[in-house]
LOVO-817709 format. One record per residue (C-alpha): residue in three letters; x, y, z. Coordinates in steps of 0.02 Angstrom, whole numbers, padded with zeros to 5 digits, always signed. Example, Ala and Ser with C-alpha at 12.3 -4.5 7.8 and 13.67 -1.06 7.14 Angstrom:
// residues 2
ala+00615-00225+00390
ser+00684-00053+00357
This chain:
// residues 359
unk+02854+09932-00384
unk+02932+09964-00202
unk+02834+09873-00047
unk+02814+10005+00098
unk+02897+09986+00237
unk+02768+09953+00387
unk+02766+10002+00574
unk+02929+09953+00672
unk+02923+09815+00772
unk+03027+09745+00924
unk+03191+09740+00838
unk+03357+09626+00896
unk+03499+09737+00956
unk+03534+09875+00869
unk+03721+09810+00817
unk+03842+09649+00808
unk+03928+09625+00966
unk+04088+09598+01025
unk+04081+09415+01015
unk+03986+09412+00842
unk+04096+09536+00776
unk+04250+09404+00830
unk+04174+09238+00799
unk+04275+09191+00667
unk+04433+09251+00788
unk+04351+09133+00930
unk+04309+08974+00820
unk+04510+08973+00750
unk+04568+08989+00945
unk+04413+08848+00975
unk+04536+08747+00841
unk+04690+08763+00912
unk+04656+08722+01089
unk+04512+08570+01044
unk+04679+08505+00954
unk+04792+08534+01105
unk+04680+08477+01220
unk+04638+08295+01119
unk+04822+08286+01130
unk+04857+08310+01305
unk+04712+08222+01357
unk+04633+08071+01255
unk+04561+07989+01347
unk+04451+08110+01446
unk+04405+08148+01267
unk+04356+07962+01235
unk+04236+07957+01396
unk+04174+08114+01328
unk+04115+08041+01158
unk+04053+07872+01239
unk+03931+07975+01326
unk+03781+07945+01216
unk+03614+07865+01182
unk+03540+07829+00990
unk+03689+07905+00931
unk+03672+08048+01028
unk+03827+08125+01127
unk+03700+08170+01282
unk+03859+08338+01322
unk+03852+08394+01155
unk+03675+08390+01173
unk+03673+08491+01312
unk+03796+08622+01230
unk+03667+08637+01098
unk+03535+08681+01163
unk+03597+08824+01251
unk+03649+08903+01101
unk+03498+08850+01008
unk+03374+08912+01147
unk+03425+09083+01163
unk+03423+09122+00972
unk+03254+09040+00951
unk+03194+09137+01103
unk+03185+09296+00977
unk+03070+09209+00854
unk+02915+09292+00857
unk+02767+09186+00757
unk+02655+09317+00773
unk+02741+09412+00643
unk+02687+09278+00515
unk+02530+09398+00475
unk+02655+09510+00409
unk+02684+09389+00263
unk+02553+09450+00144
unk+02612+09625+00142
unk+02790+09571+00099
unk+02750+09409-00010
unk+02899+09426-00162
unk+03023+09460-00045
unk+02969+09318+00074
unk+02953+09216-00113
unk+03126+09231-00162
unk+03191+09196+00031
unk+03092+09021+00034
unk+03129+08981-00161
unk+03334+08998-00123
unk+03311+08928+00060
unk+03224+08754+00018
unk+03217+08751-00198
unk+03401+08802-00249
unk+03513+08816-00102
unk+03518+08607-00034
unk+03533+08557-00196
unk+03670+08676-00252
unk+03758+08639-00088
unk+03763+08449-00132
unk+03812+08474-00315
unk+03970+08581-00288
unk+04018+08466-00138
unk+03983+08324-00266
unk+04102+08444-00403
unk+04248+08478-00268
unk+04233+08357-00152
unk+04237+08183-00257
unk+04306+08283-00416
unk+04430+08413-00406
unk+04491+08377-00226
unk+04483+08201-00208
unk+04672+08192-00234
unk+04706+08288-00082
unk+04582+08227+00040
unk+04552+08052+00129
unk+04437+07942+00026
unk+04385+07841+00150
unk+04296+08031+00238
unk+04247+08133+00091
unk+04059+08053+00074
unk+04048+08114+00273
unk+04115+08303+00198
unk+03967+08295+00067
unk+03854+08251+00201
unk+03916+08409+00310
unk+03903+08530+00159
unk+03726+08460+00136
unk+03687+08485+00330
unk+03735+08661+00328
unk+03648+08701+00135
unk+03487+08635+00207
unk+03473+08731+00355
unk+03447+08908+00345
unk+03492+09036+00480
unk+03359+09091+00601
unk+03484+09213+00724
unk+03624+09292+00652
unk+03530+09368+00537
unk+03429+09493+00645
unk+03614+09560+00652
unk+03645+09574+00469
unk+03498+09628+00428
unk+03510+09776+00559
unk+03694+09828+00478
unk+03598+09855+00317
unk+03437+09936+00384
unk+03369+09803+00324
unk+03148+09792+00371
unk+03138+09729+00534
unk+02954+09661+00521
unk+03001+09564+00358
unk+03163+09487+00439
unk+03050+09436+00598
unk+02900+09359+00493
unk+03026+09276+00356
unk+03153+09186+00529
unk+02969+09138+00586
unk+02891+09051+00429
unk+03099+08976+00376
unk+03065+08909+00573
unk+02888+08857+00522
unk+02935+08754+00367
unk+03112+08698+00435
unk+03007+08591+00578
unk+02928+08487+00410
unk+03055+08495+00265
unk+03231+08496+00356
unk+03220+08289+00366
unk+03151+08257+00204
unk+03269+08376+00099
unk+03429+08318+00201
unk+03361+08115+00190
unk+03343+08130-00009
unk+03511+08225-00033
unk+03614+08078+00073
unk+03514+07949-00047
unk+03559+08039-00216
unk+03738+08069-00144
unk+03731+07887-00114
unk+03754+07889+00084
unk+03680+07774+00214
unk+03521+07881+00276
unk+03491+07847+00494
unk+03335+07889+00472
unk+03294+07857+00646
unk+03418+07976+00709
unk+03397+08087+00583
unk+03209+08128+00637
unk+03285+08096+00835
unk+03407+08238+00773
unk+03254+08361+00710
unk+03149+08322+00888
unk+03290+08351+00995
unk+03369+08521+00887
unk+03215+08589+00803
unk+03062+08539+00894
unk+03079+08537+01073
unk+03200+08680+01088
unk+03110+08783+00996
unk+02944+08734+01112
unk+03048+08773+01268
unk+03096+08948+01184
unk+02902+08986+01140
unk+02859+08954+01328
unk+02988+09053+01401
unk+02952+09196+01264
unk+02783+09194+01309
unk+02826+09198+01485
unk+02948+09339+01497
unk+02825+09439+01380
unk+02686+09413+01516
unk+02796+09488+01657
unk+02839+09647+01583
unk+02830+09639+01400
unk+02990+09650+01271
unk+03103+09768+01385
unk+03103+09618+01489
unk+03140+09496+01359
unk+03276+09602+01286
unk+03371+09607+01468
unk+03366+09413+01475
unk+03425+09404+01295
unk+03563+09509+01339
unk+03607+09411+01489
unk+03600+09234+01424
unk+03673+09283+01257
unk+03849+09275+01320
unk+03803+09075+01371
unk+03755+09051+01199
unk+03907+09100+01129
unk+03989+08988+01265
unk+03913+08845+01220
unk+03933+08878+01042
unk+04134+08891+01063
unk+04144+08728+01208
unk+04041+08626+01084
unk+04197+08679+00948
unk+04340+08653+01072
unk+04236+08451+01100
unk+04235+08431+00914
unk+04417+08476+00860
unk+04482+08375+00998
unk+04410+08238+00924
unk+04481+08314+00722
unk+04651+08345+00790
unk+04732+08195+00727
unk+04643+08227+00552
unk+04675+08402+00553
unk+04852+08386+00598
unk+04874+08251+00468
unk+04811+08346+00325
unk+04792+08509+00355
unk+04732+08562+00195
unk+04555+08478+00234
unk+04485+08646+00307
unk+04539+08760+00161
unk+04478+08643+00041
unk+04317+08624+00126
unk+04278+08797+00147
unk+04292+08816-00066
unk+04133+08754-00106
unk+04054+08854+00058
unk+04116+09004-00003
unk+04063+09006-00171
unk+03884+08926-00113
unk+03851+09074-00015
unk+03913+09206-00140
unk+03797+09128-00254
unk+03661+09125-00160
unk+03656+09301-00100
unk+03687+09379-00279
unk+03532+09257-00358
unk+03413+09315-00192
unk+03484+09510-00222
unk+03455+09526-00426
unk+03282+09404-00404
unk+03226+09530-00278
unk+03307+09689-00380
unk+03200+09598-00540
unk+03029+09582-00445
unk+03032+09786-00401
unk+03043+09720-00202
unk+03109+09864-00101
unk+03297+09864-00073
unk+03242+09868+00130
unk+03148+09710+00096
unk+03290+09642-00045
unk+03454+09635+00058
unk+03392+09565+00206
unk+03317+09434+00085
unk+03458+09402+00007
unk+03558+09384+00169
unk+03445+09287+00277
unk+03455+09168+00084
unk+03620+09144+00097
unk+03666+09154+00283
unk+03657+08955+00385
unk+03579+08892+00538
unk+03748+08831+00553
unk+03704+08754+00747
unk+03577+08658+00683
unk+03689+08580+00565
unk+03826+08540+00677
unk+03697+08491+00813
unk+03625+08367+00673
unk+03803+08313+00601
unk+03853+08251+00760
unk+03692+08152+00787
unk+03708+08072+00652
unk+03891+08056+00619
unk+03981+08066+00759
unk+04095+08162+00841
unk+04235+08128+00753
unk+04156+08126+00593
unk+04186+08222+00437
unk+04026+08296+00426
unk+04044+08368+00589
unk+04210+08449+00534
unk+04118+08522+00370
unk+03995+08602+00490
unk+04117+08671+00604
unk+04224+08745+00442
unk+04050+08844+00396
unk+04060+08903+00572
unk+04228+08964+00527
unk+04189+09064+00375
unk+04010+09125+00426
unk+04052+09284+00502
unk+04174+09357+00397
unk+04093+09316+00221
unk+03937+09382+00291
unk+04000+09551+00320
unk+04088+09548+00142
unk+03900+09521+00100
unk+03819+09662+00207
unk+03964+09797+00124
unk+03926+09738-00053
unk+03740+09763-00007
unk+03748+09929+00051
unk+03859+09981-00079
unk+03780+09945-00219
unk+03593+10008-00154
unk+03586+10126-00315
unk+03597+10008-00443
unk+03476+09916-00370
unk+03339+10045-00325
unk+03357+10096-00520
unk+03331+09923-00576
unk+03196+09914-00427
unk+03114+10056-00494
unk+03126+09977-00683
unk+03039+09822-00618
C-alpha cells in the first residue's frame, strides 16, 4: 500500500558539497593538527579550556552555535501538517529515533566497551566512552540528512516534516533519555548542566534560527534564504572543524598513548548505525510505506545530530573527556558510512518495492 508522493516543497541543495562530500577527509586532518598543536602549544590550550562557566567552555560554545544555527535555520515547522499524510513512515523514524536506537547505543557500548575491549582501553575513561556513545545514540540528525535523503530521491516534504517533529520532541525527551541511560550505565548524572546543555544547544539556537528564518522569508521568500544558507554554510563547516582541532588538542596525549582508542570506539558506532538503518528500511518495506518515503526513513533513523552530542559531551564532560572523544569518533565515521547507506538503498529499491507492494 504505497503513500503518494505530495507537492514538492522548498528542498535543501540539490547535492552534497565539497566539504560534505570530504568531511571525513577534514575531521582526520582536524586530528592530526589538534594533536600537533596541543603539543606545540599547551598552555594556550590550557587558557583555552579554563575559559568556562557551569561547566561550560564559553569558545566551544561559541563554535557551536555557528554550526548548529545554520543547519537549524532549514527547519521548517510548518511542514509538521504534512505528518498525517505520511504517518508509518514518520512511525518507524520516531520508534528507531527515541524507542530502539539510545538504548541499543548504550547496550553495545556496555558489550564492547566494559566487555570485549576493556583490555585495551584505559579503565579509569571507558564509563566517559559509554557516556559519548549514549550522547550521539540519543540525538538524531536534523541536517545532514536533507543531503542523503536528496542522493536517494528520497520525499522532500516527509524529510522536512519528520527533521521538524525529531526537532519538536528532541527539545522534551533528549534530557530525560540521556539522564536515565547515565543512571542505568551507572554514571554520575549533572543534571544541572545537562538541562544548561539542552537550553544553550537545543533551545535557544534553535529560537535564534526560527527568527532569522522567519525573517529572511519576509524579505524575499526562500530564494533569499537559500543564498544566505549558501553563504554561511561554509562558517558552519568552520566551526564544525575549529571546534575538532580544540578537542584533539586536548586528546593528543590519550590518542598518542593508545592509539587504538579511536578504532575501537568506532566498532560499536558502526554496527549501531548499520543496524539501525536495515530495522527502519525492512519496518518500512513491511508496512507497504513507499520506498520514497522508506529510505529517507531509514536514513534520517540511523544518521546522528552528531553536533549536538559533542556540543553536550563537552558540557558535561569536559574537554578533555572521553565522551567528547566518542563524539568526535562518530564525527569521523558519519560521512562515509552514510554513503555506504545511501548506495545500499538505492540498490536494492526492487526488492523492496516487491515486498512494498506485498505489504
Amino acid at each position: 500500500m504505497n503513500q503518494s508522493v505530495t507537492a514538492e516543497t522548498a528542498a535543501p541543495p540539490a547535492g552534497i558539497g565539497f566539504f560534505e562530500k570530504y568531511l571525513s577527509l577534514w575531521v582526520a586532518l582536524c586530528i592530526v593538527a589538534g594533536i600537533g598543536l596541543g603539543a606545540l602549544m599547551p598552555g594556550f590550550f590550557a587558557l583555552v579550556a579554563a575559559a568556562e562557566v557551569a561547566n561550560v567552555n564559553l569558545p566551544v560554545a561559541v563554535l557551536i552555535w555557528l554550526m548548529i544555527i545554520p543547519m537549524l535555520i532549514r527547519i521548517d515547522f510548518g511542514a509538521l501538517g504534512a505528518v498525517g499524510s505520511q504517518w508509518r513512515g514518520i512511525g518507524v523514524t520516531l520508534f528507531v529515533n527515541w524507542a530502539v536506537k539510545p538504548f541499543t547505543m548504550a547496550v553495545l557500548g556496555i558489550i564492547f566497551l566494559e566487555w570485549l575491549f576493556a583490555p585495551l582501553l584505559p579503565a579509569g575513561e571507558i564509563p566517559s566512552y559509554i557516556a559519548g556513545l549514549i550522547l550521539l545514540g540519543a540525538a538524531p540528525c536534523t541536517a545532514m540528512v536533507f543531503v542523503w535523503s536528496n542522493l536517494c530521491n528520497g520525499d522532500a516534504n516527509f524529510t522536512l516534516s519528520q527533521v521538524a517533529l525529531n526537532d519538536t520532541v528532541m527539545l522534551v525527551a533528549f534530557a530525560p533519555i540521556v539522564g536515565l541511560l547515565l543512571g542505568v550505565a551507572s554514571i554520575t548524572i549533572p543534571w544541572d548542566t545537562l538541562l544548561l546543555s539542552v537550553g544553550l544547544y537545543i533551545v535557544i539556537p534553535l529560537i535564534i534560527a526560527q527568527v532569522l528564518r522567519r525573517a529572511l522569508l519576509a524579505q524575499r521568500g526562500e530564494a533569499t534564504l537559500e543564498r544566505f544558507l549558501g553563504r554561511i554554510q561554509p562558517l558552519s563547516l568552520l566551526a564544525l572543524l575549529s571546534t575538532l582541532v580544540l578537542l584533539f588538542a586536548f586528546q593528543g596525549e590519550t590518542i598518542l598513548a593508545s592509539p587504538l582508542v579511536i578504532l575501537l570506539l568506532a566498532v560499536p558506532i558502526l554496527i549501531q548505525v548499520y543496524f539501525i538503518a536495515f530495522l527502519a528500511y525492512w519496518m518500512n518495506r513491511q508496512l507497504g510505506v513507499a520506498w520514497n518515503i522508506g529510505a529517507p526513513s531509514c536514513l534520517i533513523g540511523a544518521s546522528n545530530f552528531f553536533e549536538l552530542a559533542v556540543a553536550a559531551a563537552i558540557a558535561l564532560f569536559g574537554l578533555n573527556s572521553g565522551a567528547a572523544l566518542a563524539t568526535v569518533v562518530g564525527v569521523l565515521v558519519e560521512v562515509p558510512v552514510m554513503l555506504t547507506i545511501v548506495a545500499m538503498v538505492k540498490r536494492s529499491r526492487g526488492w523492496y518495492e516487491a515486498g512494498a507492494r506485498r505489504g
